[in-house]
N, C-alpha and C positions, 0 to 999 in steps of 0.2 A: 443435466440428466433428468428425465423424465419418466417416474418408475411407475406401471400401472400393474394394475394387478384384477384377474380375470376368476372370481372362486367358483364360476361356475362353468369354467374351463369350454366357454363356447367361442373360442377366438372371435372377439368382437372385432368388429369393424373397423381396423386398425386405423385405416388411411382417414375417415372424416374424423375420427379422433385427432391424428397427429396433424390434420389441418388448422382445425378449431385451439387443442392449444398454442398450437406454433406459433397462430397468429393472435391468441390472447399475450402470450411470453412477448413478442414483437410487439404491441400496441405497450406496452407495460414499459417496456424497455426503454422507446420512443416518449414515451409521457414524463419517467422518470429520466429523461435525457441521458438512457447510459448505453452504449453502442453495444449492437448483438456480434462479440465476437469468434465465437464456436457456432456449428452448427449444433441446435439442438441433438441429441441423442434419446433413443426411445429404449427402455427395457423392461419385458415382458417378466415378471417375476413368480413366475410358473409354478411357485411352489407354497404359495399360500393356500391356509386352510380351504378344504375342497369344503363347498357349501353344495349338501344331497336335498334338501327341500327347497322349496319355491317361497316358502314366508319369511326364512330368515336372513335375509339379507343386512336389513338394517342391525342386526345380531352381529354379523360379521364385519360389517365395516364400523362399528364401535368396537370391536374385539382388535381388527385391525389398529385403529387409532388410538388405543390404548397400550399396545405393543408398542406402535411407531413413539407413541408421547414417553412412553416411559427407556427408551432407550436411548441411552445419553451417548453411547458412543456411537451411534449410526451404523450399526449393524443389522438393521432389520432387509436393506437390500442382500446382502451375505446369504443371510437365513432363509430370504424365500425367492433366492436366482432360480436355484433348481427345482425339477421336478421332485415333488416328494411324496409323501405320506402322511402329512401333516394334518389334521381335523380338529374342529371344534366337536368335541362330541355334546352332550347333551347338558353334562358336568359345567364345560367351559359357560355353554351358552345359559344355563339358570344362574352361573356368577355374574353374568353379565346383566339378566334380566333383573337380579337382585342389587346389583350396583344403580343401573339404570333408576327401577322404583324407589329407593332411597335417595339420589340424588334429588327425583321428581319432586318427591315428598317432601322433602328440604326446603327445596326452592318456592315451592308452588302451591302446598297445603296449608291449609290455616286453621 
């Protein structure tokens, strides 16, 4: 199952997406000699935080992977199948900006 997620709800281009991984999962599959026996499945999980600006992107897909990383039962498909209401508002994303720059800082200032 191949879950993508769209936060600025422009339905992207589905088809050269589901070509490009189909055929990365296939080349993987083949290297790692292990047979494709399903077909691929794609789902749209339409209810991830709507992102309203054009800069914060990289805000959201840390916020996303941060959600995904810290869910140990694998419910974040559950949470964001449906259409929702769900937002980072400005709150979420300065915890994120402020996790980010500590991290940074950590790793990379001297």
């Amino acid at each position: 199952m191949v879950d993508h997620m769209d936060p600025l709800k422009r339905r992207i281009a589905a088809e050269e997406w589901i070509e490009v991984v189909d055929n990365a999962i296939k080349l993987y599959k083949d290297k790692a000699k292990k047979f494709l026996k399903k077909k691929i499945m794609w789902e749209n999980l339409a209810g991830v935080p709507l992102q309203n600006g054009s800069k914060d992107c990289g805000l959201f897909v840390m916020g996303y992977m941060k959600e995904i990383c810290e869910d140990k039962e694998l419910k974040f498909p559950e949470k964001w199948l449906r259409r929702s209401n769900h937002a980072y508002g400005i709150t979420e994303l300065n915890a994120i900006r402020i996790k980010w720059a500590k991290y940074f800082m950590k790793k990379h200032a001297t």
